[in-house]
N, C-alpha and C positions, 0 to 999 in steps of 0.2 A: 709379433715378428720384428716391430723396430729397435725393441730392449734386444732381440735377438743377435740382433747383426751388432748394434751398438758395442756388445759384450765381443763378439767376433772381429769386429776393427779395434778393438782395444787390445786385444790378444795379437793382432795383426801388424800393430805397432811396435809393440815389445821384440815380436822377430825379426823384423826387417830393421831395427834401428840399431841395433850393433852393428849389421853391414856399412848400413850411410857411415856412423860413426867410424869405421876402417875407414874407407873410403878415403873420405873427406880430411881425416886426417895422416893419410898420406899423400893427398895430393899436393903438398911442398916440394916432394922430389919427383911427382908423378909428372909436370910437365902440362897438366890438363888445362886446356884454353878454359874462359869462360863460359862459351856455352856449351863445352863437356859436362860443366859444375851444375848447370843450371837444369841442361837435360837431363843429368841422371838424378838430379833431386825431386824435379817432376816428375820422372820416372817411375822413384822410390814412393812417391805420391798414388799416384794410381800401381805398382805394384801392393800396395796396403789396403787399396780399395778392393782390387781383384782377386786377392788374397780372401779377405773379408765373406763377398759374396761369395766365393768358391765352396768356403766351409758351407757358408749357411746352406747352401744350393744342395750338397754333396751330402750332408746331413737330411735333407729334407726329400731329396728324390734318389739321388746315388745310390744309398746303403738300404732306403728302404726296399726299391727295385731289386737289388740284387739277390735281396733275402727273399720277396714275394715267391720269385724267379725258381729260385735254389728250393725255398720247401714246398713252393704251387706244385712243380714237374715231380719232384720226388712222393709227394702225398698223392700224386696221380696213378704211382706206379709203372708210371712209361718210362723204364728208364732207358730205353733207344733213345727214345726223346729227346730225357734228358744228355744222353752223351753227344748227340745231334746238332742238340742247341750249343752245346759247349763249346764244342769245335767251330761251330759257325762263329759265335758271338767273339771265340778270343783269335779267328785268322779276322775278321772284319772290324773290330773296333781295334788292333791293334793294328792294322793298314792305315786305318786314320788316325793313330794317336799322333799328338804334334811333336813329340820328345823325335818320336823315329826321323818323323820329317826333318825335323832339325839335322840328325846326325846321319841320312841319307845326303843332305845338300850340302854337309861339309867334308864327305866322302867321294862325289862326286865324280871327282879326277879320276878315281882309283877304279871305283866298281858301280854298274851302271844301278840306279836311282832304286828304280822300277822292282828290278829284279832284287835286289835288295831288302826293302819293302812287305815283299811277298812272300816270303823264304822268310825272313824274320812270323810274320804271320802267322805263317806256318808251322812254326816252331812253338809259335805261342797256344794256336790249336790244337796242337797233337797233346803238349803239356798240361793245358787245362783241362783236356777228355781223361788223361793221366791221374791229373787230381782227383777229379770228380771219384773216377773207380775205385782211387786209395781209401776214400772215406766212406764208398759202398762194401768194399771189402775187408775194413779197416788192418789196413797196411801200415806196417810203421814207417815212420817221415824218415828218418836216419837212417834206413838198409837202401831207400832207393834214392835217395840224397849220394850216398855213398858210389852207388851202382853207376850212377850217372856221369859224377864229376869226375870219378877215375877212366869213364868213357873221353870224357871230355877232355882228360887229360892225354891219353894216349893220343889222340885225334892231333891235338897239340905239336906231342911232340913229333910226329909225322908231320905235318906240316911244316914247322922248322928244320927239319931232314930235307923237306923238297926244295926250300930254299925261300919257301912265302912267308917267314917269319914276322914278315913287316905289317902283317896282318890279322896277326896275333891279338893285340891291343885293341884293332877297332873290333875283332870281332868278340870279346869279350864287355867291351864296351855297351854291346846289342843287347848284350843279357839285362843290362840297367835300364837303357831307355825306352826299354818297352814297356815297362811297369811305371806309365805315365800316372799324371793326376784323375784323368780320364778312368782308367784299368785300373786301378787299385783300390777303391773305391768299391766298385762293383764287382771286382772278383772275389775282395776280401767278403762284402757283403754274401756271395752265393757262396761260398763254402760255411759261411755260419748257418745259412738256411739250411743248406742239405744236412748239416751236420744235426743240427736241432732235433731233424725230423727223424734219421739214421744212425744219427752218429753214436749212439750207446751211450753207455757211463764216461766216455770218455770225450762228448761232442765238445767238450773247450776246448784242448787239445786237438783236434780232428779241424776241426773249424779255421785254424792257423796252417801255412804251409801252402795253399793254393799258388800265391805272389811268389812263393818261391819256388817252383816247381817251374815253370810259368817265364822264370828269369833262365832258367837253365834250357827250355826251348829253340831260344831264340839262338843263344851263342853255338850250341850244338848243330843247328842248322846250314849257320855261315860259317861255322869249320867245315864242313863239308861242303858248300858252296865256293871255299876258298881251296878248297885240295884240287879243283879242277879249272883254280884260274891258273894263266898262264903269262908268262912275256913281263917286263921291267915295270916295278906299281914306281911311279911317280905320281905324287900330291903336289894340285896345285892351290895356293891357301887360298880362300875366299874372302871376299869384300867384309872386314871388320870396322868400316869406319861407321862415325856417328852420320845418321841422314834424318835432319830435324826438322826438315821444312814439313810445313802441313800437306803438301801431296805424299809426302815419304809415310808419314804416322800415316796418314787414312788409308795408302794401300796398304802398312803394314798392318794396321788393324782388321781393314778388311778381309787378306788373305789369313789370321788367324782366327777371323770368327769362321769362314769359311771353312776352315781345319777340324777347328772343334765341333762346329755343325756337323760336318761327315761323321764324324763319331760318335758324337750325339744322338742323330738321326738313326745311325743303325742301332743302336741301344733301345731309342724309344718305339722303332719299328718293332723289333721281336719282345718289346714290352706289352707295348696295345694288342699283337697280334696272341699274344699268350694269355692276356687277360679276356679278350675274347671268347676264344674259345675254351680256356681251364682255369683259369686265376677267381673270374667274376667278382673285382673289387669290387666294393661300393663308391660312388661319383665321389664322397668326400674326399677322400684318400686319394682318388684320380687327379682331384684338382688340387690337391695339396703338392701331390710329384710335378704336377707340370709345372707351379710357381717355382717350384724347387731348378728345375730342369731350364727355367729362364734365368734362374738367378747364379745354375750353374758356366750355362752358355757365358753369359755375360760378363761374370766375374772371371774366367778362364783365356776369355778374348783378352778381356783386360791385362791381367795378367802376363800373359804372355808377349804379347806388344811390349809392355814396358821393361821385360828380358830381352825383348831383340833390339831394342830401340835407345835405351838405356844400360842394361847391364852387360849388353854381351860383348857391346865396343870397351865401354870400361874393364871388363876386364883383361880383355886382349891386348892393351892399351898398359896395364899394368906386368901383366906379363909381360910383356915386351922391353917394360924401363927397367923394371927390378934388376938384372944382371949389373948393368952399366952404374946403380947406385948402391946396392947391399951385397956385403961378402954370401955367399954359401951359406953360412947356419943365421945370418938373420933369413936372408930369403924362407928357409925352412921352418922356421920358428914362425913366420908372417903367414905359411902355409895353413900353419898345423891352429892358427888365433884365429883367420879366414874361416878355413873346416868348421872347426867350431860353433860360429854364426849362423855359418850359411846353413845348415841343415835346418835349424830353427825356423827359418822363412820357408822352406818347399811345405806345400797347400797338402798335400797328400801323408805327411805329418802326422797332422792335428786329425786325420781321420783312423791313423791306426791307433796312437795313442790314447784315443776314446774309445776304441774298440779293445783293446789289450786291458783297461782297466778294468771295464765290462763283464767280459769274458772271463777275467780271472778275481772277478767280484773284489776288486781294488787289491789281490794279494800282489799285485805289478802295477804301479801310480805311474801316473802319467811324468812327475818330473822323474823317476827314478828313467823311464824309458829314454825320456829325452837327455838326462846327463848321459846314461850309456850311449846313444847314439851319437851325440855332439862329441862326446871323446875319440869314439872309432872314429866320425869325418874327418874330424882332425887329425888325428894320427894317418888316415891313408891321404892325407891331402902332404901333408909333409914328406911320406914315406914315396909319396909320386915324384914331389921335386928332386928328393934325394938321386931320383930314378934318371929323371932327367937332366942335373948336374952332373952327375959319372956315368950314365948310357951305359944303363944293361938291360937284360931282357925283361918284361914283368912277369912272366914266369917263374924267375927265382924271391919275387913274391906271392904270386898266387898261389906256389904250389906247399909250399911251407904252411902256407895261411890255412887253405881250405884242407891242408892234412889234419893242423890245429884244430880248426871247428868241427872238424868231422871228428875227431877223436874225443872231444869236449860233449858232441854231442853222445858218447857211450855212458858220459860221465854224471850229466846234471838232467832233471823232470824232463820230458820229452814235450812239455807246452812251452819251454825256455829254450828250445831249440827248432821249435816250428814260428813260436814267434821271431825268433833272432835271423832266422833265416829269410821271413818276410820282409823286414828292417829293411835287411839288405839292399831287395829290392825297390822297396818305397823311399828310403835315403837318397836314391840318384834322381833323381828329380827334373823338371824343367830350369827349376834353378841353378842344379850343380850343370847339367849340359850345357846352359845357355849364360854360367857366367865363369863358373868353376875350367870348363874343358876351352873356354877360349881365352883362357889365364895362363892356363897348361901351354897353348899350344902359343901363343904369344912368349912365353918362355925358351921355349925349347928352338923356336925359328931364331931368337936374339940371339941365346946359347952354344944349340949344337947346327944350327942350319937348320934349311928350310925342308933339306934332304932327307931331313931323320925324324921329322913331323910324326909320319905314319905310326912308325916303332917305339919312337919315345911320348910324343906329343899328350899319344891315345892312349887309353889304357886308364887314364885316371878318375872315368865313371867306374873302372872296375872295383877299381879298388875302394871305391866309395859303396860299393855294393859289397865286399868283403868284411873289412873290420868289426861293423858292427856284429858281425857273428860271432865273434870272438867275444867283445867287450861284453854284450847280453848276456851271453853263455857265462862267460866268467860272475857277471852276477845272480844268476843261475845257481854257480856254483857256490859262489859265497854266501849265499840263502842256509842251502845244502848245508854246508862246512858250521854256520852258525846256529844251524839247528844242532847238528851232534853235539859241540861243545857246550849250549847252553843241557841239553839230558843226559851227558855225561856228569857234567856241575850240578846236575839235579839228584843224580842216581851217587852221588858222593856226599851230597848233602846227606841223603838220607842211610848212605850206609855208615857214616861218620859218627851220627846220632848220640847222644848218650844215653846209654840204658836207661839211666834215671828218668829220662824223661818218655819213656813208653810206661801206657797205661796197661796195668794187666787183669783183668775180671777174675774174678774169681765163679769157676765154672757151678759150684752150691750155688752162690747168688741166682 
């Protein structure tokens, strides 16, 4: 296990050191005191660590658990059960995931915490009982992909007709941070289970799409949660400064082990209580998940502390100087080199892109995933600022976008479009919320005011959850495209041929 992690803090390094290297070399014009410099490179320190532990953790308990989980209940034949569980597991571990928390406590002003929370949940339960059914029924991922988002979309533009347009943004937002490091993990894991065990000739494909089904929950919930707010949303921005004294870190450590426990803890409850009574592992394997399930706790505390404590002032910090030092298209160009990076470091990554390789028996490599996804961040990381230097609606990106993917996906294999769709959701990460959206929103307070937060600010976890459906698809498609050209070049070779050179028998012989 020591070679294990060794290899996983190696990889842990590589992602997170192009951020420090941004960073660090902008901070000539960033303004940053010394112990900005100092905190966030301790930071970046133990984000490497908790990085590290996260994979091994999440490799070792996460993905196994979810699969026992997904083909124990289905091999049982209960599938009440199983739809039971589903709904329970994704409204209770996505109440606890810390992404939401995050972007519950920075919404705060506008719509109460609590209810917020639970309604996202809820979203995420109805969706995942959705999934499960698509792959007992085998349903195709693009007709009800489609069916939804043009729901979603109408819902939308009513909402903008009533005049709560400013709500827009956060609540598409929802759709991303629910699909924490936490959730991904183990939902990706129980739809490969079920699938395994159900899912026909077609379980690789089938097996993908859960994450995004899942990411469309939540937003569809808080549109309707939002049609029946009422009275003037003023946001008030929250406390972005660095707090480095050791009382500051211990509570802040504390309240995210305490976060991730909650979410853990319901995980491991409806784990033990199902191996119990249907799974009947044997101890090895028990005590193999549970080292896992510490090393996930810990590495994910970790983690996460050193996003709030380090990455989130920095980059609020950054957003906030950039107007007053770079014209418009560097700002956007700094977006689009930022995007880029940053997707590299979110923990919940490295666990689709092992699965994706997997799945599709290496015909999808893990670097080819990782350049398509690093390009779409980038591209929506710039195409946000763009949004927030001239204030317009995100709408007139989303709906372009998710017409695009929706129409890509009629175009290219239906496993290139359940994966790209998951992307989506695992792309928006702890890292893009917790360093990404207070970059965004430090921007936009320097920029257009503190006023226009809500409507411009927000919005740029969505669009970190859009792109890459595009970008995948399109290499999807250019799979696709390079196949024909190379057996049309084959089927010319041979009709080309010179007679001479065909052997003909003579039928005596």
């Amino acid at each position: 296990m020591a070679k294990e992690l060794l290899r996983k803090f190696t990889n842990s390094i590589r992602s997170v050191l192009p951020i420090v290297i941004i960073v660090y070399a902008l901070s000539p014009w960033m303004q940053f005191t010394a112990t900005e410099l100092v905190v966030f490179g301790v930071s970046a320190v133990f984000l490497i660590l908790g990085m590290a532990l996260f994979d091994l953790g999440a490799e070792m308990a996460m993905t196994p658990m979810g699969n026992f989980i997904g083909s124990g209940l289905t091999k049982s034949k209960k599938e009440s059960l199983l739809l039971i569980v589903c709904f329970a597991l994704g409204l209770l571990v996505t109440v606890a995931e810390p992404d939401l928390s995050v972007l519950a406590n920075q919404v705060s002003s506008v719509m109460n915490g609590t209810l917020l929370i639970f309604t996202v949940g809820a979203g995420v339960g109805l969706f995942l009982l959705l999934s499960v059914l698509k792959i007992i029924f085998h349903k195709d991922l693009s007709s009800i992909l489609m069916f939804f988002y043009l729901a979603l979309f109408a819902l939308a533009a009513l909402l903008f007709s009533n005049g709560n347009g400013t709500l827009l943004s956060m609540a598409f937002d929802s759709g991303g941070v629910t699909t924490g490091p936490i959730t991904v993990p183990f939902i990706m894991s129980l739809g490969v289970g079920i699938a395994a065990t159900i899912g026909g000739r077609n379980s690789g494909e089938n097996s993908f799409g859960l994450v995004a089904l899942c990411s469309v929950g939540p937003v569809l919930a808080v549109l309707l949660l939002s049609l029946f707010s009422n009275g003037t949303m003023s946001y008030e921005l929250p406390d972005y400064g660095m707090h480095a004294s050791a009382s500051a870190v211990f509570s802040t450590l504390l309240e995210h082990f305490l976060d991730v426990g909650k979410a853990l803890g319901l995980i491991i409850l409806f784990f033990f209580g199902l191996n119990f009574f249907i799974l009947k592992l044997p101890m090895q394997r028990l005590v193999r998940i549970l080292i896992g399930i510490a090393l996930t706790f810990l590495g994910l505390g970790i983690f996460l502390t050193a996003v709030s404590v380090g990455f989130m002032p920095v980059g609020f910090k950054i957003g906030e100087t950039l107007p007053g030092v770079f014209p418009g298209p560097v700002i956007v160009l700094l977006g689009f080199l930022i995007g880029v990076v940053v997707v590299i470091a979110e923990p919940a990554i490295q666990v689709l892109n092992k699965q994706v390789e997997e799945i599709t028996a290496g015909a999808v490599t893990r670097k080819t995933m990782m350049i398509a996804l690093s390009i779409g961040v980038g591209i929506s990381i710039a195409l946000s600022i763009v949004r927030i230097l001239y204030g317009f609606s995100i709408l007139y990106y989303l709906i372009p976008g998710y017409l695009i993917s929706l129409g890509l996906s009629l175009l290219v294999p239906k496993i290139y479009t359940a994966i790209a769709f998951d992307s989506g959701g695992v792309a928006s990460g702890p890292l893009t919320s917790g360093f990404i959206l207070p970059l965004a929103i430090g921007l936009c307070a320097a920029h257009a005011g503190q006023e226009n937060i809500l409507s411009l600010g927000f919005g740029i976890v969505a669009m970190v959850a859009m792109t890459p459906l595009i970008t995948i698809q399109l290499m999807g498609f250019r799979s696709i495209a390079g196949s024909m050209i190379r057996y049309r070049r084959a089927m010319k070779r041979i009709l080309d041929a010179d007679d001479e050179q065909i052997i003909y028998f003579d039928e005596e012989d």
